[in-house]
C-alpha positions as a Markdown table, in Angstrom:
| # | Residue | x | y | z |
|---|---|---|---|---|
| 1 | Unk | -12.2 | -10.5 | 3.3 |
| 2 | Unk | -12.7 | -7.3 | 1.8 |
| 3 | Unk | -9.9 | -3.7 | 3.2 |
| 4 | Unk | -12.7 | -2.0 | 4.1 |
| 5 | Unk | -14.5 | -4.6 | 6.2 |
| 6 | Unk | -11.5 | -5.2 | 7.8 |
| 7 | Unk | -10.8 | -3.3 | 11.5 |
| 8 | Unk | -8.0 | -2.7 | 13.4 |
| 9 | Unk | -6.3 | -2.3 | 17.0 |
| 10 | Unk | -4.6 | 0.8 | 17.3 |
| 11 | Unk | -1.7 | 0.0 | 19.6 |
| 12 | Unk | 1.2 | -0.2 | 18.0 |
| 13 | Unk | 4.3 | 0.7 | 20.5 |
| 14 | Unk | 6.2 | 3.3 | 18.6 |
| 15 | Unk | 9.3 | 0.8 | 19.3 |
| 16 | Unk | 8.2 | -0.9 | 16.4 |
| 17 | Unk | 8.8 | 1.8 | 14.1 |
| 18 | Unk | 12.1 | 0.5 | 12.5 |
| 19 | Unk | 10.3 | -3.2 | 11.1 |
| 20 | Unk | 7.5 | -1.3 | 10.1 |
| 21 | Unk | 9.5 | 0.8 | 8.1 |
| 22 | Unk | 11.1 | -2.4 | 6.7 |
| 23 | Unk | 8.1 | -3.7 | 5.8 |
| 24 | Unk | 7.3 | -0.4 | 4.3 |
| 25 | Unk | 10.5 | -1.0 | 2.3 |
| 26 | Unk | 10.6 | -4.2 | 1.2 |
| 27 | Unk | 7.3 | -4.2 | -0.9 |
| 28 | Unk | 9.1 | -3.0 | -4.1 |
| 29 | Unk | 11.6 | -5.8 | -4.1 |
| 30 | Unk | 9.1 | -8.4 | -3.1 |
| 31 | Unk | 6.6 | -7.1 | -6.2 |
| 32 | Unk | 9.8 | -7.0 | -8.1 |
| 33 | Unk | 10.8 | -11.0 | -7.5 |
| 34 | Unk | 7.1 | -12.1 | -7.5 |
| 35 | Unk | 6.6 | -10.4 | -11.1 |
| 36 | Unk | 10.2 | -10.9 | -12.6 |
| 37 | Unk | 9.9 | -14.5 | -14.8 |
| 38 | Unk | 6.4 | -13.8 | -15.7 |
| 39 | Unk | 5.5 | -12.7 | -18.9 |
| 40 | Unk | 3.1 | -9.9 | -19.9 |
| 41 | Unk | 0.3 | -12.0 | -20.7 |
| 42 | Unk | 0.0 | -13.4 | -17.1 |
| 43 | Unk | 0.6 | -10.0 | -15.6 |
| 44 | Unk | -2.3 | -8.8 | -17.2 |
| 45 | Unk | -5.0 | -11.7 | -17.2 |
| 46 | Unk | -7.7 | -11.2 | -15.1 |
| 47 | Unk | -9.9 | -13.4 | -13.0 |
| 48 | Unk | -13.1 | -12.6 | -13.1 |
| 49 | Unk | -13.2 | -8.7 | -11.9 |
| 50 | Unk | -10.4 | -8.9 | -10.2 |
| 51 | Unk | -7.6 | -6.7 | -10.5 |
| 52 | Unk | -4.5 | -8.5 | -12.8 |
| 53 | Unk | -1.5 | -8.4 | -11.3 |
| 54 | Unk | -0.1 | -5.8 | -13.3 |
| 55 | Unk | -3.2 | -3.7 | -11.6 |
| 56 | Unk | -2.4 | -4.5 | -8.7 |
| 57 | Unk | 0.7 | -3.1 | -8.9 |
| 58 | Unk | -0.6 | 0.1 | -10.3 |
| 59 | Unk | -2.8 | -0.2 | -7.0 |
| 60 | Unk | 0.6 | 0.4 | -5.2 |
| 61 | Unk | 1.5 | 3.2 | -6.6 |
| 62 | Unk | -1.7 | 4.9 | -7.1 |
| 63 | Unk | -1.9 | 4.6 | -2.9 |
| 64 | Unk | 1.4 | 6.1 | -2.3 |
| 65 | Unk | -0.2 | 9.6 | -3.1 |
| 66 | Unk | -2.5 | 9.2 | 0.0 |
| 67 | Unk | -0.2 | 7.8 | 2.7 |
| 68 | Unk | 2.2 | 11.1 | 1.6 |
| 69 | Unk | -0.9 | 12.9 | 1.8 |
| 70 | Unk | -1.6 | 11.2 | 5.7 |
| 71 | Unk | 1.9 | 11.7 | 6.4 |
| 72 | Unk | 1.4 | 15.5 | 5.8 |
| 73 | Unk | -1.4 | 15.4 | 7.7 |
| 74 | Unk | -0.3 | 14.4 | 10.9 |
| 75 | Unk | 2.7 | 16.8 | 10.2 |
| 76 | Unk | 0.9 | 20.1 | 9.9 |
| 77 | Unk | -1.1 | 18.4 | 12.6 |
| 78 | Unk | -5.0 | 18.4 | 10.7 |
| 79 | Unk | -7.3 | 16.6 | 12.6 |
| 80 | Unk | -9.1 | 14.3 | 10.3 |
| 81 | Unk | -6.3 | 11.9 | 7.8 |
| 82 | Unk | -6.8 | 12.5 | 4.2 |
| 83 | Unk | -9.8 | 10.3 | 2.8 |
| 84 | Unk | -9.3 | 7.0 | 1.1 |
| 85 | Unk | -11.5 | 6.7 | -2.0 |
| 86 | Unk | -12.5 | 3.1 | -1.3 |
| 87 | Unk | -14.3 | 2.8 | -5.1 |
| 88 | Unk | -10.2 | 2.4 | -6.2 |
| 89 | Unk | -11.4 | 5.1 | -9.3 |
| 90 | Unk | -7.9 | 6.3 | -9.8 |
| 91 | Unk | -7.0 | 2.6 | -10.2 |
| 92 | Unk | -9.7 | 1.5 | -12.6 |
| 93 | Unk | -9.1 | 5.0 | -14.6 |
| 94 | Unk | -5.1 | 4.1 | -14.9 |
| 95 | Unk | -5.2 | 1.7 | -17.1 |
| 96 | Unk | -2.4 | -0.3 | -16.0 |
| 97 | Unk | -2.6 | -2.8 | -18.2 |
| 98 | Unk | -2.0 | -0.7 | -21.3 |
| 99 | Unk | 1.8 | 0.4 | -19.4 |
| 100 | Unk | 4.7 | -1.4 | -19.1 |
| 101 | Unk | 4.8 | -3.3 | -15.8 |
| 102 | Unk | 8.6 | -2.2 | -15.4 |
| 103 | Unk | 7.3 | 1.5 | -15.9 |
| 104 | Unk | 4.8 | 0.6 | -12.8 |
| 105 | Unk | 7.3 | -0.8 | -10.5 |
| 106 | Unk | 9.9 | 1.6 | -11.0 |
| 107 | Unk | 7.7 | 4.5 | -10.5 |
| 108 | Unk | 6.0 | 2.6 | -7.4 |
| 109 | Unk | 9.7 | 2.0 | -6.0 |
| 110 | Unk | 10.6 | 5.7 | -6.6 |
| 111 | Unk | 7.8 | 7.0 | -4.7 |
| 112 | Unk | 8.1 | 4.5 | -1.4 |
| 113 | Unk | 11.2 | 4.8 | -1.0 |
| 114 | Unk | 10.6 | 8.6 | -1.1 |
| 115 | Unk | 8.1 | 7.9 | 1.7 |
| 116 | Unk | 10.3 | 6.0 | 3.7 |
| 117 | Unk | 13.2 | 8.3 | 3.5 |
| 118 | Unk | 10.6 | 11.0 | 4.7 |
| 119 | Unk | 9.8 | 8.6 | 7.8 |
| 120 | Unk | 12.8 | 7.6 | 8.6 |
| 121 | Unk | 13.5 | 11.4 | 9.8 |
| 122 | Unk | 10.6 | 11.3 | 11.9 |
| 123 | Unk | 10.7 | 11.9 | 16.0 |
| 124 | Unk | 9.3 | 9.9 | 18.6 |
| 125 | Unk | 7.1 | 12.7 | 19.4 |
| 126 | Unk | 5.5 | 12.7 | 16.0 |
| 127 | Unk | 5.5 | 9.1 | 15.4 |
| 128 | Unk | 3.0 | 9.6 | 18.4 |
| 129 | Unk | 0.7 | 12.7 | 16.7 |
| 130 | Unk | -2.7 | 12.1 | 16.4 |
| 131 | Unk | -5.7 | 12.4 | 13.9 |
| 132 | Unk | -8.8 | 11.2 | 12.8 |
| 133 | Unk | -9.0 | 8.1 | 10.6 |
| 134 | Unk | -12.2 | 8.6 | 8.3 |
| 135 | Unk | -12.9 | 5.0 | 7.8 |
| 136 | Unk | -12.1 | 3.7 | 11.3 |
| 137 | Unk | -13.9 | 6.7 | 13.0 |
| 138 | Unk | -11.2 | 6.5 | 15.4 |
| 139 | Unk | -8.5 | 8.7 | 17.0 |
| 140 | Unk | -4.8 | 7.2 | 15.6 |
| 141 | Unk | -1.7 | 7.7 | 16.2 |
| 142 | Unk | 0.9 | 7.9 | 13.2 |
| 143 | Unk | 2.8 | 4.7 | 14.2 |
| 144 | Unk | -0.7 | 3.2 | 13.9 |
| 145 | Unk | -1.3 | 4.8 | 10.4 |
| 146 | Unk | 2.1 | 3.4 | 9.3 |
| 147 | Unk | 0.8 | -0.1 | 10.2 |
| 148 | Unk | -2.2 | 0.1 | 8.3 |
| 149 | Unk | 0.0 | 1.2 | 5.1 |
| 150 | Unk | 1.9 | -2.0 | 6.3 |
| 151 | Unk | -1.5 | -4.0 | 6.2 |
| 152 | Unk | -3.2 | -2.9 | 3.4 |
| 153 | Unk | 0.4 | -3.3 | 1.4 |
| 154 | Unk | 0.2 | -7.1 | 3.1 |
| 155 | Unk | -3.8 | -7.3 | 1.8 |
| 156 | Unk | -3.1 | -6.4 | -1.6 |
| 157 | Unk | 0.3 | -8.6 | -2.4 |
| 158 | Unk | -1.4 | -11.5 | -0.9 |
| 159 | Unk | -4.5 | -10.7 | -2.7 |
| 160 | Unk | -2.1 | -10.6 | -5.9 |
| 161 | Unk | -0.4 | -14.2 | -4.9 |
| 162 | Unk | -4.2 | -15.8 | -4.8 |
| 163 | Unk | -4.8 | -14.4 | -8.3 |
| 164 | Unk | -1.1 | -15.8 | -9.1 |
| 165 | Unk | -1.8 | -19.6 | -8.1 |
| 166 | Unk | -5.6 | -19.1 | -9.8 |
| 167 | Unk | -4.1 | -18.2 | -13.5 |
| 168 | Unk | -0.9 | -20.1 | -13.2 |
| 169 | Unk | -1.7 | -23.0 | -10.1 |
| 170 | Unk | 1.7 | -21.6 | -8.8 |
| 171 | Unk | 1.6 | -22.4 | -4.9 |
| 172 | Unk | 1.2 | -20.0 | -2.5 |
């Protein structure tokens, strides 16, 4: 299934900020493990025209721009979220392929754990703010928008494990 067929229900308790903060977290390390023993050649092949998995984890860090972006929105308290470009242009312009991977996943585990360390200050009171979502055409509340991050980051590893076990017939 494609993110932007996918839908969502928007009723996350705001008690379940602290594993989706974890979840939040822990994408660095798992990218890190997953990519750690293989060598550049798998990490750039690509499967038809899919994203490699050194692509994918330019994907990652391209994204972090827009949830800080979202995360300022609902702060300064705009009513429609900053817009997702779902053509993924500042991906395919990047050129991940032509970096070093550890230059990728360094910079990607610099900037979400400066997004975490900015949530992690955050109020119950704003953890319930609401905006806009320009995709959903629905009314969401910041918790909410922190589980889609948490979503889309789940989407996009597992899309890279698929492309794993396809150019390597690693299991799942």
């Amino acid at each position: 299934m494609k993110w932007g067929e996918r839908t969502f229900e928007m009723s996350q308790p705001a008690g379940i900020f602290p594993c989706l903060l974890e979840r939040l977290r822990g994408l660095p390390s798992r990218l890190e493990e997953v990519t750690a023993s293989l060598p550049r050649e798998i990490c750039i092949r690509k499967s038809g025209d899919a994203w490699s998995i050194q692509e994918h984890a330019g994907h990652f860090l391209d994204t972090e721009e827009l949830w800080q972006n979202r995360l300022d929105d609902y702060l300064v308290g705009r009513e429609i979220l900053t817009e997702a470009d779902l053509t993924h242009s500042k991906t395919r312009r990047a050129n991940h392929n032509a970096n070093s991977l550890d230059a990728i996943l360094s910079s990607f585990r610099r900037e979400r754990l400066t997004l975490v360390e900015r949530l992690e200050r955050l109020s119950v009171d704003q953890l319930n703010k609401t905006s806009l979502h320009p995709r959903l055409k629905k009314p969401i509340r910041l918790v909410d928008s922190i589980y889609f991050t948490c979503e889309h980051d789940d989407h996009y590893f597992a899309l890279l494990r698929v492309l794993l076990r396809e150019i390597t017939a690693t299991p799942l």
